[in-house]
Rosetta silent file (secondary structure, phi, psi, omega in degrees, C-alpha in Angstrom):
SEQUENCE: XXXXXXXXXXXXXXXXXXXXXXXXXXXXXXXXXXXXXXXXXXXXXXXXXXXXXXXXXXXXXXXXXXXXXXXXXXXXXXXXXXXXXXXXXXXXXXXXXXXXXXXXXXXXXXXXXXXXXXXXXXXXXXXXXXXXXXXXXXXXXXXXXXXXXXXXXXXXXXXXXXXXXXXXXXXXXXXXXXXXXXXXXXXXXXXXXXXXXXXXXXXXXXXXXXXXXXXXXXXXXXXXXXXXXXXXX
SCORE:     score description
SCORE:     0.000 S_00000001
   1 L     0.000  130.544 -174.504  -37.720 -158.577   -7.944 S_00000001
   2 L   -95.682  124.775 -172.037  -38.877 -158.394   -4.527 S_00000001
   3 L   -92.073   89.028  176.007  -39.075 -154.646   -2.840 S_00000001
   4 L   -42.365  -67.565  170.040  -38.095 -155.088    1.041 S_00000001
   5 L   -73.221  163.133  179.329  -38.094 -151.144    1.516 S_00000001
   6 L   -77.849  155.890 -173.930  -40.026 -148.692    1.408 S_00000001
   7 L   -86.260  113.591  179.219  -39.977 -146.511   -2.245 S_00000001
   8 L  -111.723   10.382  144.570  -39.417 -143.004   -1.565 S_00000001
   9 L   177.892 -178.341 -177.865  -39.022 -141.804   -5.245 S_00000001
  10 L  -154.976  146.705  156.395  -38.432 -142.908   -8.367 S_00000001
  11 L  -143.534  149.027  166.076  -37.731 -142.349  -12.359 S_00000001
  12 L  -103.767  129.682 -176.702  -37.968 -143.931  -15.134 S_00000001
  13 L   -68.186  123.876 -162.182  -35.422 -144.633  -17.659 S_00000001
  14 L  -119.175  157.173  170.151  -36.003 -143.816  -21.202 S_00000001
  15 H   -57.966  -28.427 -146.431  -33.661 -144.002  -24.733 S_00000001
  16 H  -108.731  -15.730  153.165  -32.834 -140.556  -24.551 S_00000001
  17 H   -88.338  -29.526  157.594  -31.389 -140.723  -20.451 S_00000001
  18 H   -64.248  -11.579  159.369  -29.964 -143.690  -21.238 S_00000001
  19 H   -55.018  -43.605 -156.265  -27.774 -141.682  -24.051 S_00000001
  20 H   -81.587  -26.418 -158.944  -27.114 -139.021  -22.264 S_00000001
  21 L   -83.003  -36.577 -178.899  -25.747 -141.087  -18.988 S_00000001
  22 L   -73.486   -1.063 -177.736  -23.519 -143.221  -21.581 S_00000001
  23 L   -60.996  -53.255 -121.874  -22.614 -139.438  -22.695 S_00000001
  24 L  -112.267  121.937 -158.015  -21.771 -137.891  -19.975 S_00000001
  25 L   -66.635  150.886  146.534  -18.076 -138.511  -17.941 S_00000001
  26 L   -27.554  106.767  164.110  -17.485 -139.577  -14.614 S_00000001
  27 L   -74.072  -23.132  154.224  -18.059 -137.199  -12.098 S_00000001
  28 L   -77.648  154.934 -147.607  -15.295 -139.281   -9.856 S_00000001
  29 L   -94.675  144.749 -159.688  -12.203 -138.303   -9.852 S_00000001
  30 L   -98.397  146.163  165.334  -10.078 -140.107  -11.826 S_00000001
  31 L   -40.430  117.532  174.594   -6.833 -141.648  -10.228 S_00000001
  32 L   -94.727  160.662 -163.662   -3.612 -140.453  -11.162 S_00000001
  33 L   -95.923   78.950  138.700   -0.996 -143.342  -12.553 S_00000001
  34 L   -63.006  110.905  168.859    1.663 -142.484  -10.083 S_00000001
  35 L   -91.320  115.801 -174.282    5.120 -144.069  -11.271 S_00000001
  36 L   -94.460  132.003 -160.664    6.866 -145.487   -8.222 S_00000001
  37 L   -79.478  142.332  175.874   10.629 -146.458   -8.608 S_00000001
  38 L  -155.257 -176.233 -157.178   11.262 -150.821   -8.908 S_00000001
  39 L  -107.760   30.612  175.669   13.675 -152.645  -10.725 S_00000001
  40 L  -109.363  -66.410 -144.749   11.410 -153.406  -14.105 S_00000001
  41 L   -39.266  122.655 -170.816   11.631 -149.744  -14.533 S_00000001
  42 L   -79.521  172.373 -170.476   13.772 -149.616  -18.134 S_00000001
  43 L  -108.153  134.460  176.027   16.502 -147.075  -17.915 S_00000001
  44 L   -82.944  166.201 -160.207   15.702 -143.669  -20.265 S_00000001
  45 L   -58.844  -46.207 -178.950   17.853 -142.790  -22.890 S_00000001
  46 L  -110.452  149.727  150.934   19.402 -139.500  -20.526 S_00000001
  47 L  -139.042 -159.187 -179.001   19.794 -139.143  -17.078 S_00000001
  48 E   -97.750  103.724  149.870   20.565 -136.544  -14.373 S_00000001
  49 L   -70.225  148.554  142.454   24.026 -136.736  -12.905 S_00000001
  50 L  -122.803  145.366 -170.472   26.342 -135.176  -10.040 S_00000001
  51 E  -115.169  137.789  159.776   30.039 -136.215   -9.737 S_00000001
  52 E  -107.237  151.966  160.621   31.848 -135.964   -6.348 S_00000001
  53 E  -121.829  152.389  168.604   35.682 -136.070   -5.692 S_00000001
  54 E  -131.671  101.637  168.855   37.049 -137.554   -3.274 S_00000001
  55 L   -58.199   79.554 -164.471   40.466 -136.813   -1.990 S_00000001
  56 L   -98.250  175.857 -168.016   41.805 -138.763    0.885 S_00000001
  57 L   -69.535  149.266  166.215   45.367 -138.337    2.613 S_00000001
  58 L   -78.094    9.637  164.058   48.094 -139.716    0.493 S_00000001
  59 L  -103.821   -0.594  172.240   49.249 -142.358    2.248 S_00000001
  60 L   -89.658  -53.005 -164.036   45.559 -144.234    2.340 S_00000001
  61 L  -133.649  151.266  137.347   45.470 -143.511   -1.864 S_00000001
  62 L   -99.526    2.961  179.847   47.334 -141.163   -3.677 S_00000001
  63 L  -101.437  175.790 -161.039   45.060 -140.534   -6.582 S_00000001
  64 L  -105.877  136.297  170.758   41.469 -138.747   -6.022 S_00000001
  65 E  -112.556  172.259  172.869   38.535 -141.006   -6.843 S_00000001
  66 E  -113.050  148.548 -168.654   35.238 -139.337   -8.481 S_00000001
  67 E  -132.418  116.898  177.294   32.116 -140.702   -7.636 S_00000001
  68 E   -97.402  171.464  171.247   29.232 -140.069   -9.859 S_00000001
  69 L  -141.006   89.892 -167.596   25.243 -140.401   -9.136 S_00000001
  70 L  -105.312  143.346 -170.524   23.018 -140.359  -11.627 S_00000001
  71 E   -92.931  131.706  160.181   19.132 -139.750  -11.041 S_00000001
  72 E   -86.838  119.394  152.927   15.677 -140.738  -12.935 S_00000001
  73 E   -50.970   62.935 -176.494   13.004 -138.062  -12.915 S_00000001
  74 E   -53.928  121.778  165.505    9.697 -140.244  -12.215 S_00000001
  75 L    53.865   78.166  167.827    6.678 -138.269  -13.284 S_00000001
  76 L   -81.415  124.186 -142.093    8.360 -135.299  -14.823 S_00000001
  77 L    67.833  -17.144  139.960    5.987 -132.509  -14.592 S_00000001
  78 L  -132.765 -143.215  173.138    4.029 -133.324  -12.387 S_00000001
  79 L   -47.090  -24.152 -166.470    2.970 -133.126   -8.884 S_00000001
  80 L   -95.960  -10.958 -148.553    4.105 -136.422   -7.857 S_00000001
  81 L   -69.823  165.911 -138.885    7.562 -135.698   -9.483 S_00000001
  82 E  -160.553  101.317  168.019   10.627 -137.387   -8.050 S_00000001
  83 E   -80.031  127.284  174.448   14.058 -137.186   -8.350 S_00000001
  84 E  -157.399  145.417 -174.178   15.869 -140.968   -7.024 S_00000001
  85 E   -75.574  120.314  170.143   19.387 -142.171   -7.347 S_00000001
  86 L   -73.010  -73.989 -147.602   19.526 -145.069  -10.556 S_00000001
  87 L  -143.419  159.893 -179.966   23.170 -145.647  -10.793 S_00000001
  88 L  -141.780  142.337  158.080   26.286 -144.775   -9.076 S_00000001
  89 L  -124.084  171.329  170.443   30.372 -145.204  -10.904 S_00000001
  90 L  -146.005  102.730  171.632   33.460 -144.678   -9.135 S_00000001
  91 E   -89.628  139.697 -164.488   36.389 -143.613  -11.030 S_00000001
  92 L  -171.959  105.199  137.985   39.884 -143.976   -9.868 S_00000001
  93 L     4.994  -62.503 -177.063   43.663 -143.940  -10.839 S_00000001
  94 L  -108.777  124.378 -169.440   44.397 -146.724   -8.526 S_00000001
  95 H   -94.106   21.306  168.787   43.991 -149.739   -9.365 S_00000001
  96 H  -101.954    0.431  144.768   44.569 -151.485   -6.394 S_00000001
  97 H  -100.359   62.432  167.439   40.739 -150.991   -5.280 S_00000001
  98 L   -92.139  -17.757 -152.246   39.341 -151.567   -9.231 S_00000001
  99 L  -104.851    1.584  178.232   37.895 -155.135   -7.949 S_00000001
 100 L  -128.609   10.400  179.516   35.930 -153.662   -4.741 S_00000001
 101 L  -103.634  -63.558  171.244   34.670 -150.583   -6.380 S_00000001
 102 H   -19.385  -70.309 -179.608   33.311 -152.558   -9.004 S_00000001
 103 H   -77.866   -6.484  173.263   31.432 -154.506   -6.865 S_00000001
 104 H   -94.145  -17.064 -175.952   30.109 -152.275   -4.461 S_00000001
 105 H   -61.724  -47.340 -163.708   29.150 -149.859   -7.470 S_00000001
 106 H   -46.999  -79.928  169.813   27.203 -153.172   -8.900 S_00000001
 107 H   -38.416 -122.045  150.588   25.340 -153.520   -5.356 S_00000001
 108 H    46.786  -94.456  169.661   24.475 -150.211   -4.955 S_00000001
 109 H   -23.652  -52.407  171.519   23.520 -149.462   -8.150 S_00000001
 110 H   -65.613  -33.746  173.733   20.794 -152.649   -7.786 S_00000001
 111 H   -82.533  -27.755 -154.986   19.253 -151.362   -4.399 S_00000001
 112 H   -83.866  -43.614  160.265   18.744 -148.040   -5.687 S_00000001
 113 H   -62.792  -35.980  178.790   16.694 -149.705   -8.773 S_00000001
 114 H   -54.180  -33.464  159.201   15.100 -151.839   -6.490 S_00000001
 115 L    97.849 -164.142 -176.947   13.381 -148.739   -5.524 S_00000001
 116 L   102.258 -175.445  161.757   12.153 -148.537   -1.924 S_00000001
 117 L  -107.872  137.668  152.357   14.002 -146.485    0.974 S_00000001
 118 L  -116.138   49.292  130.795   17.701 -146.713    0.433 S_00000001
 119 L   -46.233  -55.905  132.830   18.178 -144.946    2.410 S_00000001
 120 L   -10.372  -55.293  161.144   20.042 -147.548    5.015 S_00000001
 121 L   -89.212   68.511  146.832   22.809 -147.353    2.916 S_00000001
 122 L  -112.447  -53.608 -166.973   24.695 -144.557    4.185 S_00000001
 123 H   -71.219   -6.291  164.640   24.725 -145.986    7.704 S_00000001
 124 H   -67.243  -49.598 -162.702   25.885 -149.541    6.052 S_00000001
 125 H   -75.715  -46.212  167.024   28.769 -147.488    4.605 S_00000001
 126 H   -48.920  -44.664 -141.115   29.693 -145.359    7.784 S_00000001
 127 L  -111.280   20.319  145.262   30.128 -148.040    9.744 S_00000001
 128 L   -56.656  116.104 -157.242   33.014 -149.685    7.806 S_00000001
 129 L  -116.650  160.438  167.504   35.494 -149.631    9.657 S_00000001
 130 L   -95.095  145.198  177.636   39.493 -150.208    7.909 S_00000001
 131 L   -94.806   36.121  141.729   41.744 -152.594   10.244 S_00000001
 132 L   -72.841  -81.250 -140.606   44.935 -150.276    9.141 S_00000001
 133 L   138.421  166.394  175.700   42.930 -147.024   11.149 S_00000001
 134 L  -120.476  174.044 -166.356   41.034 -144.637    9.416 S_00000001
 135 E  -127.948  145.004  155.767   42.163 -140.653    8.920 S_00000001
 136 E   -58.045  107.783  177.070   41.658 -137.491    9.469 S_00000001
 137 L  -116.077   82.748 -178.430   39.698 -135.497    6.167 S_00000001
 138 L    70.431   76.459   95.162   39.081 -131.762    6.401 S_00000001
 139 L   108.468    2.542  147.344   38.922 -131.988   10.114 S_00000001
 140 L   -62.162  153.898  168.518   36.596 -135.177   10.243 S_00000001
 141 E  -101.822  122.819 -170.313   37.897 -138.806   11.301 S_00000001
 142 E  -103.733  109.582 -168.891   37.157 -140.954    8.531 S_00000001
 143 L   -84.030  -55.310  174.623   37.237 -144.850    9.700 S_00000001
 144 L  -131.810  177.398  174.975   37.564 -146.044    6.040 S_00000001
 145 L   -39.343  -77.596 -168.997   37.198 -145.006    2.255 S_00000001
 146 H   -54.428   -4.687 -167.955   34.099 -146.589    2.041 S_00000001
 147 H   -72.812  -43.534 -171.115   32.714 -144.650    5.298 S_00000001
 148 H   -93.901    5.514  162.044   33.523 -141.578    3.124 S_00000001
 149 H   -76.676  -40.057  159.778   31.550 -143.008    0.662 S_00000001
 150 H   -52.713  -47.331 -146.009   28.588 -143.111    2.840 S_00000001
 151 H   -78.844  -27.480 -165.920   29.106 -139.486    3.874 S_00000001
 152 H   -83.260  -28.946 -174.292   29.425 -138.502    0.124 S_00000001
 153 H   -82.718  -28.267  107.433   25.979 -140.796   -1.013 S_00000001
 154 H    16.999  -73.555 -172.790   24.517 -139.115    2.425 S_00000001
 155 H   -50.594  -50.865 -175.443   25.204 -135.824    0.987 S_00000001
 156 H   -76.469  -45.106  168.482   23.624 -136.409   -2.287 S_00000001
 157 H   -30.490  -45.496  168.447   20.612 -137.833   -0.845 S_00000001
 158 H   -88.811   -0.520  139.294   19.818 -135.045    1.029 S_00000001
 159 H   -47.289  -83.342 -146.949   20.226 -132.608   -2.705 S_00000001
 160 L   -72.556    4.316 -171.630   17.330 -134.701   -3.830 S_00000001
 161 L    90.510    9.118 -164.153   14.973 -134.529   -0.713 S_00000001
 162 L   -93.316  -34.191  176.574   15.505 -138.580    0.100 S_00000001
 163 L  -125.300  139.377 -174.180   17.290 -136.965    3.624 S_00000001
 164 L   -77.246  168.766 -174.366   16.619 -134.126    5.795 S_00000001
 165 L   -76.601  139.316  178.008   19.667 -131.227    6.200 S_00000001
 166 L   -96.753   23.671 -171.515   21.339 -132.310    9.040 S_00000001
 167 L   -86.922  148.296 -163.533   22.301 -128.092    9.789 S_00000001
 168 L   -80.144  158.903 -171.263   21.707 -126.857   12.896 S_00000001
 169 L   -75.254 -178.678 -160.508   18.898 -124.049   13.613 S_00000001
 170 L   -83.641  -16.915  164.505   20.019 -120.497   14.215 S_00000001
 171 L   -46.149  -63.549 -158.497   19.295 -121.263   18.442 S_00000001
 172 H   -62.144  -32.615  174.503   21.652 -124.016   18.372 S_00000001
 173 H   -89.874    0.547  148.632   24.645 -122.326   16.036 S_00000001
 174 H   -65.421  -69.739 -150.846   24.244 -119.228   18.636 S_00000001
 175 H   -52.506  -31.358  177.163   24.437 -120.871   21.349 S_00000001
 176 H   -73.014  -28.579  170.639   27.558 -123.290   19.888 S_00000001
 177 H   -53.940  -77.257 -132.009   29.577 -119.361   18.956 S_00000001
 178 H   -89.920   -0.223  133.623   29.068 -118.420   22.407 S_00000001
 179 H   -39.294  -78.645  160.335   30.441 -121.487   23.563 S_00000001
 180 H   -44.946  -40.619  166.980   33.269 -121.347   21.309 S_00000001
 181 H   -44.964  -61.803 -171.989   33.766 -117.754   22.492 S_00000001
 182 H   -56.299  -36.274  178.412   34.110 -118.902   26.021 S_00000001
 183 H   -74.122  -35.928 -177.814   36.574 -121.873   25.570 S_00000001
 184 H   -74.615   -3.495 -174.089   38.829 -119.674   23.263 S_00000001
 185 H   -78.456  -46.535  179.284   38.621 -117.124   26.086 S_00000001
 186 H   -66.712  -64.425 -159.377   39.935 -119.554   28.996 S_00000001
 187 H   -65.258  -46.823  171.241   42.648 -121.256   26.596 S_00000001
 188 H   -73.606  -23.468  171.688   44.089 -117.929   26.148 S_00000001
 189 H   -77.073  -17.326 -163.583   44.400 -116.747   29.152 S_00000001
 190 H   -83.943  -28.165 -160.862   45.378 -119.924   30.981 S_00000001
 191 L  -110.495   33.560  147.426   47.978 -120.542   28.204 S_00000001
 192 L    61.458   42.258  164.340   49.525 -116.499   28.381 S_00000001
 193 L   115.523  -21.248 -148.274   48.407 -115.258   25.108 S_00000001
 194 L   -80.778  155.616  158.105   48.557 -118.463   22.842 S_00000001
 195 L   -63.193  102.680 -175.612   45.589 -119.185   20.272 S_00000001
 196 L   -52.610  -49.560  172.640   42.925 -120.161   22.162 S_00000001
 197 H   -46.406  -36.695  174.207   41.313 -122.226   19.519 S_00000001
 198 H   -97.874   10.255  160.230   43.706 -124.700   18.918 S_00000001
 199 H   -75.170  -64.243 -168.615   44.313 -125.019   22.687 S_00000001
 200 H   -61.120  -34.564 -148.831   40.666 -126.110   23.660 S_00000001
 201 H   -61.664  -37.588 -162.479   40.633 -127.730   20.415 S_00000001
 202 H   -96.537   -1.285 -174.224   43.724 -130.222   21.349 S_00000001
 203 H  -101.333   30.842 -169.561   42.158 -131.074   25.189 S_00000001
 204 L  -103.728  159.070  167.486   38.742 -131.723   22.922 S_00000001
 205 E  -111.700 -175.375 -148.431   37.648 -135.271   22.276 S_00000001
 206 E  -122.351  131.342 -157.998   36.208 -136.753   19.238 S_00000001
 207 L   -86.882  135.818  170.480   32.309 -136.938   18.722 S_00000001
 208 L   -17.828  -61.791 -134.487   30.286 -140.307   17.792 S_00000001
 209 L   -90.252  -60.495 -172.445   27.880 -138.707   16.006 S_00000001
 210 L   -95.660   17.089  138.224   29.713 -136.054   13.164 S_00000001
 211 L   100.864   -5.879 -147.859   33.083 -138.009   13.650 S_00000001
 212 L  -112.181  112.330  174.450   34.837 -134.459   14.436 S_00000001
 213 E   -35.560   68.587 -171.288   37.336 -133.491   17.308 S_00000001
 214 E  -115.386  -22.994 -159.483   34.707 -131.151   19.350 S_00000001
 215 E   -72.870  137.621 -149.893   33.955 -132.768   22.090 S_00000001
 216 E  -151.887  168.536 -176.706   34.333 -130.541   25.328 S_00000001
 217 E  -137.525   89.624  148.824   32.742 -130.425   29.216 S_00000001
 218 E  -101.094  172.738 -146.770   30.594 -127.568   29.810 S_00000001
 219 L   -15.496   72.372  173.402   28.744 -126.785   32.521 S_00000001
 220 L    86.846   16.967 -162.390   28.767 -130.188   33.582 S_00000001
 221 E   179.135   98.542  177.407   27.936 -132.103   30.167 S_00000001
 222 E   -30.561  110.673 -174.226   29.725 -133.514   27.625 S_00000001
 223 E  -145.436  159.864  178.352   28.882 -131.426   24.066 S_00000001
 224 E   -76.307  108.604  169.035   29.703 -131.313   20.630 S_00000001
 225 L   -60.015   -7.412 -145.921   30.918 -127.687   19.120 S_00000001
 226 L  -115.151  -55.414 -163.042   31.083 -128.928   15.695 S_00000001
 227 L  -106.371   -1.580 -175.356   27.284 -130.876   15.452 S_00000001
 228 L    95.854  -23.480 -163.847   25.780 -129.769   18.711 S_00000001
 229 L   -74.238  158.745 -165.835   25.182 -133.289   19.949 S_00000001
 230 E  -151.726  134.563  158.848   25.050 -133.273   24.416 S_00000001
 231 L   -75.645   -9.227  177.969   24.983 -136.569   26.549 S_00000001
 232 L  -114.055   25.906  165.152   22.401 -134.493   28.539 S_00000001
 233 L    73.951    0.000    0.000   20.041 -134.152   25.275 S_00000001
């Protein structure tokens, strides 16, 4: 073997350093065998569930459907650990959606194994719209069932950490009170005593973004009371 450089030390290797080096562990650190969710991944015998109901007006359904979501732990115990949605049912009384439940449960269910962000499907699901109209739910506008199916897999997503809390910081829910203060202040006096809240409330319009009958024009600039959102940012 031909020596280009120059030698600036040396040792020589012996039985007894060649023991100890086959002895003696890796001093690099060894890699840990982070399990990442895909669709080979076999399904464990239990898993973690939450059930929602969901209770629309009675003339879109009358029965309640339940919607469960059950999660795999990935790397339980340790640092890397991971809660992600596996499987989704939908339970329901009426059985005139059994054949479109199914199949969106099916779908669903398959992206969520696929692993990945799934995220994307809550804003696939919002933005169903029904060509009947959609409804009014606990003071939201719902354009269809499945919409409120986004808002409910939306919900759970952000339980497990897959979405940040959409809640607003403690500036922004002052500043929407002393809003709110101000409008119910105006509506009663201009309307001689009357509950101001449901005055501004019925000249309010209804916002894009949290779906909810808020929208109002202060000082010059269309804003949301309910989420906060402003056309002037």
């Amino acid at each position: 073997m031909k020596i280009d450089k120059k030698i600036v030390g040396y040792a020589v290797n012996t039985p007894e350093t060649d023991a100890g080096a086959e002895a003696k562990p890796s001093s690099l650190p060894q890699k840990a065998d982070v399990i990442q969710m895909h669709e080979t991944l076999e399904r464990p015998e239990m898993l973690v569930g939450s059930t929602y109901k969901l209770k629309v007006p009675e003339h879109v359904s009358p029965h309640a459907m339940y919607i469960t979501i059950n999660d795999i732990i990935l790397n339980e115990g340790t640092e890397h650990e991971l809660r992600r949605p596996f499987e989704v049912f939908i339970n329901s009384k009426n059985l005139d959606h059994h054949q479109w439940i199914v199949a969106l449960t099916r779908i669903m269910s398959a992206v969520f194994r696929k692993g990945g962000d799934v995220t994307f499907l809550v804003e696939e699901l919002r933005s169903v719209f029904d060509p009947r109209g959609g409804y009014w739910n606990n003071g939201a506008y719902m354009p269809s069932i499945i919409a409120e199916i986004g808002e409910i897999i939306e919900r759970h997503l952000t339980v497990i950490g897959m979405l940040k809390s959409p809640e607003l910081d403690d500036h922004q829910k002052q500043l929407i009170e002393e809003k709110k203060a101000e409008l119910k202040a105006e509506s009663a006096d201009s309307n001689d005593g009357a509950d101001g809240e449901e005055a501004w409330m019925a000249n309010a319009t209804m916002c894009s973004k949290c779906n909810h009958k808020a929208v109002v024009l202060r000082d010059g600039c269309q804003t949301c009371l309910n989420c906060g959102d402003s056309k002037c940012g």
